[in-house]
PADO-255810 format. One record per residue: z, y, x of N, C-alpha, C, CB in turn. Coordinates in steps of 0.001 Angstrom, whole numbers, padded with zeros to 6 digits, always signed. Glycine has a CB too. Layout:
<vextors>
ZYXZYXZYXZYX ...
</vextors>
This chain:
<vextors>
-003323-003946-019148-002933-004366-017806-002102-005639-017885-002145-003249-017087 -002114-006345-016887-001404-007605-016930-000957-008012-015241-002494-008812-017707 +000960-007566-015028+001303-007996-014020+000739-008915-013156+002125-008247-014240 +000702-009262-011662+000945-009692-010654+001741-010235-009835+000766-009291-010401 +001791-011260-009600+002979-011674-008981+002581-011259-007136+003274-013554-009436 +003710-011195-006617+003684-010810-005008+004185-012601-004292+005239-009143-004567 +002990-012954-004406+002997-014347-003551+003251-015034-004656+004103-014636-002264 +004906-015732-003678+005660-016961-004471+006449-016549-004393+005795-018280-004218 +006745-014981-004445+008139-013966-004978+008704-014260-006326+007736-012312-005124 +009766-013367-006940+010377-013063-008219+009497-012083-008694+011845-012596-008184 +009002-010944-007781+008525-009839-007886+006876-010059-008980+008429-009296-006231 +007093-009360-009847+005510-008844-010161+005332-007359-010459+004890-009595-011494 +004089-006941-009970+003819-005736-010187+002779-005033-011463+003422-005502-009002 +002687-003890-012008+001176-003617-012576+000368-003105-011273+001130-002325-013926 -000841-003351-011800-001473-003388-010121-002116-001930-009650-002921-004654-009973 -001058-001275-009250-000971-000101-008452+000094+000086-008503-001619+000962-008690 +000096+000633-006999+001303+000840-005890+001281+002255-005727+001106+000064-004351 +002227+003674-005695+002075+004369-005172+002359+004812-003765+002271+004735-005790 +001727+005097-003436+002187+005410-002005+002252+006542-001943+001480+005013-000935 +003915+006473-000490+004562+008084-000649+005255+008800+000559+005756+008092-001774 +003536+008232+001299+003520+008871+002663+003747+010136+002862+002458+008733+003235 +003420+011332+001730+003001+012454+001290+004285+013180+001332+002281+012380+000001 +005347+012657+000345+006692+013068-000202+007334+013316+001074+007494+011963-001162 +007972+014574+000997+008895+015431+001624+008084+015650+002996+010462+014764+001761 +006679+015722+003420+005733+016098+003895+005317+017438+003309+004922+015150+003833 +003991+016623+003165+003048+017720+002524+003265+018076+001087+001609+017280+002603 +004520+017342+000478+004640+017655-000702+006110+017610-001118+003807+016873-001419 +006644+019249-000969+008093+019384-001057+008391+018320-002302+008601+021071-001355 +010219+018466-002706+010698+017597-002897+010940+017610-004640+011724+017556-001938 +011177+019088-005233+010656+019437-006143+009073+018662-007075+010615+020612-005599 +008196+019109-006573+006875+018883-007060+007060+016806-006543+005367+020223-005992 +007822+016684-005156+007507+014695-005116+007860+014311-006581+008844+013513-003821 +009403+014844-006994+010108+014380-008255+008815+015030-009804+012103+015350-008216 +007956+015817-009695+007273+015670-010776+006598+014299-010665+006377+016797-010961 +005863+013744-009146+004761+012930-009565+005649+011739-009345+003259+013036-008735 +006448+011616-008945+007688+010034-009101+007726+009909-010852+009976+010465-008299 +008171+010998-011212+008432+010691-012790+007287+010473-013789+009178+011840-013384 +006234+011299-013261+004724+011138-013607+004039+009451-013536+003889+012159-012420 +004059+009245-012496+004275+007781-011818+004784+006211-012853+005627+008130-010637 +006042+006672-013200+006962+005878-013978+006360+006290-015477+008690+006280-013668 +006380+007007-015896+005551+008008-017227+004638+006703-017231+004559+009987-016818 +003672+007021-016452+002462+006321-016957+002651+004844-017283+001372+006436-015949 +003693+004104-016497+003782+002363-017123+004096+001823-015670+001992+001475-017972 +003822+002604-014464+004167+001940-012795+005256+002136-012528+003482+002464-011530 +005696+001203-011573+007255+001336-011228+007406+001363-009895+008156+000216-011740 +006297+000876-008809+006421+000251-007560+005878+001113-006519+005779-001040-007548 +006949+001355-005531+006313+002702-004641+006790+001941-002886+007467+004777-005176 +005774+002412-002425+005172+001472-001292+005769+003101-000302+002889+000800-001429 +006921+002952+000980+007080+003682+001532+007211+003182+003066+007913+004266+000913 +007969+003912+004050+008023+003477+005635+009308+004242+005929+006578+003992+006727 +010071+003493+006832+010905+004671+007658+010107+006041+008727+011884+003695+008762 +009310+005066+009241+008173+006250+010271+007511+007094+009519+006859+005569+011161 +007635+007225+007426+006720+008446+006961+007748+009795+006940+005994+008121+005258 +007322+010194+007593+007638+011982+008028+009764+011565+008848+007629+013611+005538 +009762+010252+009593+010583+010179+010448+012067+009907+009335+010429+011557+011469 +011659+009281+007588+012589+009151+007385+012815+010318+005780+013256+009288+008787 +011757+011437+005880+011727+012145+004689+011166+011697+003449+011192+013157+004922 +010079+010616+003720+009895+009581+002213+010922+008636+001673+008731+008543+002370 +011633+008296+002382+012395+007501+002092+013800+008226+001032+012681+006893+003474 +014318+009695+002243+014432+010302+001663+015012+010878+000447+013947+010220+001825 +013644+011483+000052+013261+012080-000908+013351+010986-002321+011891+012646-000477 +012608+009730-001682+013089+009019-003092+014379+008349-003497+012283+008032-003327 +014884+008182-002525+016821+008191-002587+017136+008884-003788+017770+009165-001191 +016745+010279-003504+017618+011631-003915+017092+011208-005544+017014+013582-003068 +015935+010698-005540+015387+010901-006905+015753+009688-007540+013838+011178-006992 +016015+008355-006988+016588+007326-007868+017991+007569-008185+016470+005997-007273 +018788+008645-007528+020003+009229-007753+020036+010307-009237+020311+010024-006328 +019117+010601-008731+019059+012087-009639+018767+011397-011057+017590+013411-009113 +017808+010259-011238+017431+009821-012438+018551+008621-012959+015905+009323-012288 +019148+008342-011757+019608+006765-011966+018803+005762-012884+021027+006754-012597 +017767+005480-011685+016854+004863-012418+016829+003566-011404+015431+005765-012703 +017509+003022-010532+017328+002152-010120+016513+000726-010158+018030+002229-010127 +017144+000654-011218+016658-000859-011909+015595-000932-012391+017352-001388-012957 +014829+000174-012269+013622+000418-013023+011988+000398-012141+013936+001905-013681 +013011+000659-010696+011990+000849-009869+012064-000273-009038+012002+002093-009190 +010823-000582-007948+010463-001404-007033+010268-000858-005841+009502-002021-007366 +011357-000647-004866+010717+000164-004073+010118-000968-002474+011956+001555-003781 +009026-000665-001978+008352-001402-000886+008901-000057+000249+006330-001753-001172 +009786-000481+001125+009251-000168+002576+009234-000679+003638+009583+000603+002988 +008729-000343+005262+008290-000982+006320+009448-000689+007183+006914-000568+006812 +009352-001427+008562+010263-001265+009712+009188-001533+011133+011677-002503+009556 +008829-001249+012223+008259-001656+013270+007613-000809+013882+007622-002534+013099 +007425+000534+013292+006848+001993+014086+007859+002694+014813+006267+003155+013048 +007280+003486+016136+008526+004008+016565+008659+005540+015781+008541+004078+018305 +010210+005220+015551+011150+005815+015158+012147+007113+016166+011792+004670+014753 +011039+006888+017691+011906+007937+018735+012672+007226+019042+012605+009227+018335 +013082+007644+020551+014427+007031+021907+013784+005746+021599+016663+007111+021607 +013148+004810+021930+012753+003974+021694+012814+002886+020664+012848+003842+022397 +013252+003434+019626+013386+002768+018344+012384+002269+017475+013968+003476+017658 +011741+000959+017954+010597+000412+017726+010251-000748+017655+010002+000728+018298 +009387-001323+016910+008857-002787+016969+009921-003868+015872+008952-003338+018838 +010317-004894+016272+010382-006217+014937+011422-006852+015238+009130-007446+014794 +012422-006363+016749+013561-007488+017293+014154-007292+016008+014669-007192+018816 +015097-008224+016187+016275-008595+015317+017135-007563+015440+016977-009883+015650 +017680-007024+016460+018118-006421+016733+017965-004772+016149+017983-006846+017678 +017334-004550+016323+016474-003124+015505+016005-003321+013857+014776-002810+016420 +015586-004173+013543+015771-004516+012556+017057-004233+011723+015509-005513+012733 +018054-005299+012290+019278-004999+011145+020163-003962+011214+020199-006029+011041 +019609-002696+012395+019729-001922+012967+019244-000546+011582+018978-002291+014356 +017808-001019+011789+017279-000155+011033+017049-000350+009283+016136+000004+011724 +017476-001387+008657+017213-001488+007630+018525-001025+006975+016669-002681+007407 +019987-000458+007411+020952-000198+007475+020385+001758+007238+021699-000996+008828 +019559+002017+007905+019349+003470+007782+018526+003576+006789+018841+004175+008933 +017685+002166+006560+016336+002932+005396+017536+002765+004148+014251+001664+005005 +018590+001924+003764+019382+002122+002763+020143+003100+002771+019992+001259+002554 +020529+003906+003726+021090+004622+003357+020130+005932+002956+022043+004659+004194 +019117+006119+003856+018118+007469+002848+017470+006600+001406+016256+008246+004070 +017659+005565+001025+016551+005493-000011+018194+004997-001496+014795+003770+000592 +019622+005131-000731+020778+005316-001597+020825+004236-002649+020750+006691-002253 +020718+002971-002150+020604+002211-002891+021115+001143-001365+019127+002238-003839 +020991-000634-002317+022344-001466-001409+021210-002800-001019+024243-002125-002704 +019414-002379-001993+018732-003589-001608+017574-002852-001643+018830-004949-002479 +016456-003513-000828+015332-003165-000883+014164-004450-001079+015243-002364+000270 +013333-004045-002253+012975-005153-003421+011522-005686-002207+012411-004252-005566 +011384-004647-001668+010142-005579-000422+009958-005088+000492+008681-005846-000665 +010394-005351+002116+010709-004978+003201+009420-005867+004037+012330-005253+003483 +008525-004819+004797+007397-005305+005286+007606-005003+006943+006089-004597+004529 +006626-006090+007599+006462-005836+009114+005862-004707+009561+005764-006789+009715 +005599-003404+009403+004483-002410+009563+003152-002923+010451+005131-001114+010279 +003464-003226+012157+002513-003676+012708+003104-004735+013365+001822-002806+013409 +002616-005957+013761+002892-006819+014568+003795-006619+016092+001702-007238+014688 +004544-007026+016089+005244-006576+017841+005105-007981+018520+007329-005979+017932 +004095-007095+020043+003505-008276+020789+004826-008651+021505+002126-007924+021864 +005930-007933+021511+006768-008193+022508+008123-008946+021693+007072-006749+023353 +008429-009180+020657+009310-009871+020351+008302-011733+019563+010340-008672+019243 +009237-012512+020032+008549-013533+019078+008567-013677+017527+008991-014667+019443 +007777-014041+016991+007787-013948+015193+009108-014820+014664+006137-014804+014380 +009244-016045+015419+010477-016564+014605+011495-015536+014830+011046-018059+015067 +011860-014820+015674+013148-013823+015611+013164-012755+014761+013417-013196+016827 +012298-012512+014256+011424-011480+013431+011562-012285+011622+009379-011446+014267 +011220-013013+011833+011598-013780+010482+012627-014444+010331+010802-014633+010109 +013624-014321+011582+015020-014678+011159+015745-013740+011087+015668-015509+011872 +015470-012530+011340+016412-011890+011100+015590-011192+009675+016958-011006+012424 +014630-011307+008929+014403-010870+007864+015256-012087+006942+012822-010616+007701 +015755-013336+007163+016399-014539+006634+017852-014270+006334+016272-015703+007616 +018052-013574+007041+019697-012846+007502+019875-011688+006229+019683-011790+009487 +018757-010662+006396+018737-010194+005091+018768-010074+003704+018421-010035+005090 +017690-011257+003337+017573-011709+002421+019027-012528+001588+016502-012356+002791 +019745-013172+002885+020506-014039+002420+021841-012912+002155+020655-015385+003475 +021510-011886+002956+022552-010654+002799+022609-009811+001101+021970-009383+004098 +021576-010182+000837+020874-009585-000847+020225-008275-000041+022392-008987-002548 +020113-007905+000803+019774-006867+000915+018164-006199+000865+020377-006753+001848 +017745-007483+001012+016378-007287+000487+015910-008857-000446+015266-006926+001999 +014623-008352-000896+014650-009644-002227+013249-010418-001462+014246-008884-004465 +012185-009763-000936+011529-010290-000192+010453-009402+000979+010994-011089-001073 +009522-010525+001513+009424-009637+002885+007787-009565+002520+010006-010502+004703 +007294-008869+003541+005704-008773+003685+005154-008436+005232+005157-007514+002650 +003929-008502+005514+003139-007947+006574+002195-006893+006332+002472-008896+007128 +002246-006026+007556+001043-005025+006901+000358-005462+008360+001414-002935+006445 -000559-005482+008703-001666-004829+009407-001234-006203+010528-001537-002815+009924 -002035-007711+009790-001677-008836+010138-003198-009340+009789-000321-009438+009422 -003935-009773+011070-005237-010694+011040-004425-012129+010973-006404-010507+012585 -005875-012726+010506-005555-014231+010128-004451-015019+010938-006855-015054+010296 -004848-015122+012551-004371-015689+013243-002703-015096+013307-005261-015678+014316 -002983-013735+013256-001350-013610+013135-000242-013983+012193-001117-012519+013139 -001055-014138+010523-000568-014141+009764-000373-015728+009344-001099-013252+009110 -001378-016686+010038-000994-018223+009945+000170-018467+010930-002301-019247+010348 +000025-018244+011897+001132-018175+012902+002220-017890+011948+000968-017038+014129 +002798-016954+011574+003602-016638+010502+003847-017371+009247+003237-015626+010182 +002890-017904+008526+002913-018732+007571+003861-020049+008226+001364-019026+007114 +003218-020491+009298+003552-021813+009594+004695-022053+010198+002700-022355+010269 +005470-020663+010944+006865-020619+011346+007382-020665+010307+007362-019604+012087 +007177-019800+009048+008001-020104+008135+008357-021326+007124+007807-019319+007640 +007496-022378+007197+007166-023650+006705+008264-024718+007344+005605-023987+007100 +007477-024653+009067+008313-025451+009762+010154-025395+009803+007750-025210+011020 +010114-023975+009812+012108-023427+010727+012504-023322+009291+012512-021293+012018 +012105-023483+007989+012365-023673+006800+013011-021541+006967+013621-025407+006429 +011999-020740+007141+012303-019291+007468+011496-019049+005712+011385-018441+009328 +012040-017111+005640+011331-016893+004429+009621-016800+004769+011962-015472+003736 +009004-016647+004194+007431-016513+004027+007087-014989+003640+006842-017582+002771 +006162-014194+004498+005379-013286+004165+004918-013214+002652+004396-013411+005005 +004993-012824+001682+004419-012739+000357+003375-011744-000006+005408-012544-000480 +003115-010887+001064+002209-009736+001149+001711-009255+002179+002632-008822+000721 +000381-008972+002347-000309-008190+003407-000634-007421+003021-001176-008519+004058 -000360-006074+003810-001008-004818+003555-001520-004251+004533-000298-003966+003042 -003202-004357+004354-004302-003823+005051-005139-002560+004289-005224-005031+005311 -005638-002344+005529-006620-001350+005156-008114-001758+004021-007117-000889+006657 -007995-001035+003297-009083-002055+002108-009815-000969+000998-007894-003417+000909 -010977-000879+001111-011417+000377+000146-012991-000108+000011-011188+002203+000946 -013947+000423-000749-015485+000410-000688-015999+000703+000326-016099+001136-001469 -015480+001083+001450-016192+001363+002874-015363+000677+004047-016283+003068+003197 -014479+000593+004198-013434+000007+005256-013046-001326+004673-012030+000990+005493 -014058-002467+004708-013345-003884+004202-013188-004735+005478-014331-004805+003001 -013121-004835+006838-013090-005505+007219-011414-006076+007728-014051-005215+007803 -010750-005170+007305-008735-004911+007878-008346-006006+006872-007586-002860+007404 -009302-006305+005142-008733-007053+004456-009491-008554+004268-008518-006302+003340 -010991-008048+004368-012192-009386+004263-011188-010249+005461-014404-008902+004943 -011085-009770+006350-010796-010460+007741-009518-011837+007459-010095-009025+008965 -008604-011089+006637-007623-012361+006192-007492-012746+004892-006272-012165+006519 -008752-012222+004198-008688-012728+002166-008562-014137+002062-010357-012401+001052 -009484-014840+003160-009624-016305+002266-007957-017058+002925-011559-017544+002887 -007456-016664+003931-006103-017408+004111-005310-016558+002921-005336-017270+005870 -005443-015224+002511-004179-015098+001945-004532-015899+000374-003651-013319+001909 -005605-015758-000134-005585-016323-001313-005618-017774-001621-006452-015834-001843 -005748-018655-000713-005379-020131-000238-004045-020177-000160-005946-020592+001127 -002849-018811+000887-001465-019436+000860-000972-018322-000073-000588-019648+002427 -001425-018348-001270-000905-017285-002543+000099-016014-001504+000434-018427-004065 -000675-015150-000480-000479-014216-000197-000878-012893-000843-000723-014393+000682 -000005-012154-001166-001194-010796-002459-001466-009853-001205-000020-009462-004311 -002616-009404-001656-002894-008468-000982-002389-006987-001391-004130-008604-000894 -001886-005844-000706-001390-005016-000978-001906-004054+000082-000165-005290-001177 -003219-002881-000665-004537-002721+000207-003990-000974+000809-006413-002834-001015 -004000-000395+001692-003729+000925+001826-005242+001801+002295-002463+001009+002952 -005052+003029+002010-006275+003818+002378-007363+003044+000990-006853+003464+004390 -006624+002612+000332-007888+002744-001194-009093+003089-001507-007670+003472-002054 -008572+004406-001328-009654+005575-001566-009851+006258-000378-009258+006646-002640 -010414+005865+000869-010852+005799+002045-010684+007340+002143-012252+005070+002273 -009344+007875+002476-009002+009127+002453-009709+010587+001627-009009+009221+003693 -010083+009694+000377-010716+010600-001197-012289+010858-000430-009585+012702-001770 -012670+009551+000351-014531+009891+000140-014871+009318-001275-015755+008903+001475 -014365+008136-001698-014868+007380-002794-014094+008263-003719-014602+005707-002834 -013848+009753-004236-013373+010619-005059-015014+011561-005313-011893+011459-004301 -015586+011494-004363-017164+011654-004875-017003+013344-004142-017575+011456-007130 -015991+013943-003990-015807+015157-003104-016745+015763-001920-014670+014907-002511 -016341+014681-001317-017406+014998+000205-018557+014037+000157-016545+014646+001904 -019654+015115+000263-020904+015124+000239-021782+015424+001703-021127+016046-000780 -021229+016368+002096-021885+016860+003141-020734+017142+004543-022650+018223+002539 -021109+017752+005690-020346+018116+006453-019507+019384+005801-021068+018300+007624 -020221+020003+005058-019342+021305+004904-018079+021054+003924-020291+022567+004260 -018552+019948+002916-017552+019306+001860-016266+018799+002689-018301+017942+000996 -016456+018254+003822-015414+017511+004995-014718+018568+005606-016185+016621+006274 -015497+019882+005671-015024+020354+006472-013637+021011+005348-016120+021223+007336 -013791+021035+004700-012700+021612+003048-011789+020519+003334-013529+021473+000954 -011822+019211+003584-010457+017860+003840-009389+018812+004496-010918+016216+005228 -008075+018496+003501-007083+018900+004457-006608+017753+005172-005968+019601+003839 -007526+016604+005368-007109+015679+006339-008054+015883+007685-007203+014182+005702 -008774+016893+007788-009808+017476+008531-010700+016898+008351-009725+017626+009702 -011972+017586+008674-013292+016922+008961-013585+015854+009839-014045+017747+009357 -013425+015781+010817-013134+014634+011650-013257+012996+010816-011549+014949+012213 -011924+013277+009613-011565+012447+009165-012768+011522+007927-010352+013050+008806 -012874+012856+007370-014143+012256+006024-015587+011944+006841-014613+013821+004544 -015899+012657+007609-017251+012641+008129-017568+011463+008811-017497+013709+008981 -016789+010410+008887-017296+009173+009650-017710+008780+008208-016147+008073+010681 -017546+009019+006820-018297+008236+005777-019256+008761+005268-017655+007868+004792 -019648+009860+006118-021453+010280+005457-022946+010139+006571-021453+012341+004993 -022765+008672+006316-024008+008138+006736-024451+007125+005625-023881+007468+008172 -025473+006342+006136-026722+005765+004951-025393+005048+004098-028359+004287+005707 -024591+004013+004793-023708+003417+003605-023028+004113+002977-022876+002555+003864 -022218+005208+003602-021567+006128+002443-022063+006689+001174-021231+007163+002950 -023477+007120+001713-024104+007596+000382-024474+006726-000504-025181+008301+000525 -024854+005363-000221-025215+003649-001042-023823+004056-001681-025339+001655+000141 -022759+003661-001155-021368+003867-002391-021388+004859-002947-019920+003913-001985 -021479+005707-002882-021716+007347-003803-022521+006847-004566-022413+008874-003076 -024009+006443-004011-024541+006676-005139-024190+005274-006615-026154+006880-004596 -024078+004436-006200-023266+003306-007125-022268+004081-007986-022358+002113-006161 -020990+004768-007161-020223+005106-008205-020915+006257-008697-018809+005317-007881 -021709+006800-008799-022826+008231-009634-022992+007644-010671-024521+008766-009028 -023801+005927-010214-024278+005602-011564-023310+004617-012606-025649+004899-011310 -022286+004532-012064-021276+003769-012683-020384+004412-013543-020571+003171-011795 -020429+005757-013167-019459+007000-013516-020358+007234-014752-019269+008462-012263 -021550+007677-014508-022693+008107-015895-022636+006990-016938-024537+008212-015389 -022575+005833-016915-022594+004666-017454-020706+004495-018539-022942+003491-015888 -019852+004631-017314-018322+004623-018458-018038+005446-018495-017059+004018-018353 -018026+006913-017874-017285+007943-018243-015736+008202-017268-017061+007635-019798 -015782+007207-016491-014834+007147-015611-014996+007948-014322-014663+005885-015371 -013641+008331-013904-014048+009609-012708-013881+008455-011652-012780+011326-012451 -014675+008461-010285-015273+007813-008970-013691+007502-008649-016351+008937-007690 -012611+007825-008426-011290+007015-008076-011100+006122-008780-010128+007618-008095 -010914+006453-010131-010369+004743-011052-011430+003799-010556-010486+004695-013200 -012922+004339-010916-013745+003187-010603-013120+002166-009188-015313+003877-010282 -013133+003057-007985-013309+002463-006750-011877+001788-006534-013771+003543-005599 -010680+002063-007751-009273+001512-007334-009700-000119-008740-007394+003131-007811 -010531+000659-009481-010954-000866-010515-011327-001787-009497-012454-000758-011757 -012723-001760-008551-013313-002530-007886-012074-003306-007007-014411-001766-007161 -011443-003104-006446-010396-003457-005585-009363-004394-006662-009669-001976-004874 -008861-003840-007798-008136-004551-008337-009153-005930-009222-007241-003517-009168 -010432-005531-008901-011324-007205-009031-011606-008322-008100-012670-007046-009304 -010975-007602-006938-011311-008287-005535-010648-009385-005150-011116-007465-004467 -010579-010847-005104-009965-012019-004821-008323-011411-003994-011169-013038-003768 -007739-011891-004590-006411-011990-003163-005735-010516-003753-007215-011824-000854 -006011-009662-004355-005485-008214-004476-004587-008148-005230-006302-007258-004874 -003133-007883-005114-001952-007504-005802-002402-005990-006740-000638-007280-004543 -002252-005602-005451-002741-003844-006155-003127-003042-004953-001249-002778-007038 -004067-001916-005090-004083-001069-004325-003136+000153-004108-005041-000825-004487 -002558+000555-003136-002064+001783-002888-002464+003540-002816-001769+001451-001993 -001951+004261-003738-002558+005174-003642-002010+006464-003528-003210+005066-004397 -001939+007589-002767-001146+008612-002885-001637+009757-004336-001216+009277-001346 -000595+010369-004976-000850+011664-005561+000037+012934-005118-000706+011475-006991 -000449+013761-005024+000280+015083-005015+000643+016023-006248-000455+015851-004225 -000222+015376-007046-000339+016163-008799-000094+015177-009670-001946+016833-009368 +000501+015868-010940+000744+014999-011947-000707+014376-012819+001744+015816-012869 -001535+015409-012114-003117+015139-012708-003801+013952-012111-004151+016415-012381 -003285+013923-010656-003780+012971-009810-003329+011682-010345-003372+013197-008417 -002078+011500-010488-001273+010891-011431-001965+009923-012140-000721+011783-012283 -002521+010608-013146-002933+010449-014694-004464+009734-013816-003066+012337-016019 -005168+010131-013225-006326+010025-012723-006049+008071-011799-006618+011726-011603 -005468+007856-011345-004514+007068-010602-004291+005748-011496-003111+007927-010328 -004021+005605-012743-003462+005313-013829-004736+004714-014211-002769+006402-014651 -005724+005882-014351-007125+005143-015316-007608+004024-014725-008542+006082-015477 -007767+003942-012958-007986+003257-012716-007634+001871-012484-008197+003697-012387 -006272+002049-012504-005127+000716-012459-005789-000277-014053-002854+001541-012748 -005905+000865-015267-006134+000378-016290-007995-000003-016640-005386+001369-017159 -008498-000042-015766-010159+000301-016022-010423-001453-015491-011115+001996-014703 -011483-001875-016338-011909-003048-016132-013407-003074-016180-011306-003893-017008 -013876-002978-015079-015475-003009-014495-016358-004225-015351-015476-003467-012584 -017330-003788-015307-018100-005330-015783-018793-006443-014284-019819-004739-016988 -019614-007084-014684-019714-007598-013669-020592-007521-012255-019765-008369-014125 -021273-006802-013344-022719-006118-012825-022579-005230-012078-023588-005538-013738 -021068-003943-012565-020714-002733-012088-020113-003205-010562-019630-001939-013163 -019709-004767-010568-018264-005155-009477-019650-005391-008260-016819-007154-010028 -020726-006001-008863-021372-006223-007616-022527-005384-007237-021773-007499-007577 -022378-004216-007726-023360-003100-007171-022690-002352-006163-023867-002076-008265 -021437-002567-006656-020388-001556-005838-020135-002584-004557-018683-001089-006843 -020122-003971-004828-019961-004902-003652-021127-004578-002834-019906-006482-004030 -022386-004694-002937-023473-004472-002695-023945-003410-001662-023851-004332-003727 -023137-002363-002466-023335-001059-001601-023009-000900-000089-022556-000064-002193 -021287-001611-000241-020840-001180+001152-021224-002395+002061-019163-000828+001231 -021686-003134+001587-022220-004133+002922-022918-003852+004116-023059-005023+002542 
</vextors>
């Protein structure tokens, strides 16, 4: 593996992110601290979280555990601000902002946060106030740098170019939706971000574990504990074109259908790393292969091929 840099940050990553939407959710706090340490075990350090995941329990939960390990310095932690939070505690003012980045330090027990992202765009505050008060931060140490998640082109040049002109910090990351079936959240702004050395930082990876080779049929979906609903929009003619690619890609290295489909992504122009949740230390390990798996070329464009 060979780091990444996040833009024209300090920051570089190995390229996978965990994500830990999951923690102190669906996955008490006990078993989060196996796959945090599992996580770090394997060679990753960088965990991609939100104040809005479970209202404040991801954040949390990994507080308790950079406490418990005193492992600070070791880790990278990414989280967001701009979802509501309840009583109307929502969106990108300045105001709420330095409001709320005051609470994500205090659940995540630490005095900086290494990458503080826009979650979604807020139509109702303007972006320079939004990137000045991320300027305020930065200059506070309190965070080291910033990002966007769920930012089309136009929003994200707009952004580029406030920050150029008002001499403001710069976005260093977008994080979109990005997997073998759902490319259009990231195709949509690749060629600006990799022109203004923006990394991409992709969520939903593994298009909620269809590209895990699991669900096959309706009845396979209907087993998702993310419900059926959820998997079954990916079993039509293209879903099965990606299945069947990673079938024959899998028979060919020996690799299980996640590493492959988190390999393909970490070959993809503009990509920092993909994001990925585990609940198991197995998942873990599984998670890992793929961060470390290097496709050939043939393998990158069958799999490109497929989901078109």
């Amino acid at each position: 593996m060979s780091k990444r840099r996040l833009g024209r940050s300090a920051i570089s990553i190995e390229p996978l992110v965990l994500g830990t939407n999951v923690l102190g959710r669906t996955v008490d706090e006990p078993q989060s601290f196996k796959v945090l340490d599992a996580f770090l075990d394997a060679g990753f350090n960088a965990l991609d979280t939100a104040d809005v995941y479970g209202k404040g329990a991801s954040e949390t939960v990994i507080g308790n555990w950079l406490t418990a390990r005193g492992n600070r310095d070791k880790v990278l932690v990414f989280t967001k601000v701009g979802l509501e939070m309840g009583q109307g505690q929502v969106g990108l003012s300045a105001n709420w902002i330095i409001e709320e980045v005051e609470h994500s330090l205090r659940r995540l027990q630490t005095d900086y946060i290494d990458l503080y992202q826009s979650h979604r765009a807020d139509p109702d505050t303007p972006e320079e106030e939004t990137l000045a008060a991320f300027d305020s931060l930065i200059k506070a140490g309190k965070v080291r740098a910033i990002g966007a998640s769920n930012y089309d082109t136009r929003l994200l040049r707009t952004a580029l170019d406030l920050s150029s002109s008002k001499q403001l910090p710069r976005y260093e990351t977008v994080q979109n939706e990005y997997n073998l079936y759902d490319r259009a959240g990231f195709e949509e702004v690749q060629d600006l971000a990799v022109r203004e050395h923006v990394s991409g930082l992709h969520y939903f990876s593994l298009a909620r574990g269809f590209v895990s080779g699991k669900y096959r049929t309706p009845a396979d979906a209907a087993k998702s504990p993310r419900g059926p609903g959820v998997v079954e929009k990916y079993l039509n003619e293209k879903g099965y074109r990606i299945l069947a690619a990673l079938d024959a890609i899998a028979e060919r290295t020996g690799a299980p259908h996640s590493a492959i489909a988190l390999a393909w992504l970490n070959a993809r122009p503009g990509t920092a790393a993909p994001i990925a949740s585990a609940t198991t230390v197995a998942q873990v390990k599984e998670l890992a292969e793929g961060a470390r798996l290097t496709l050939s070329g043939e393998d990158v464009a069958e799999l490109t091929q497929a989901g078109r």
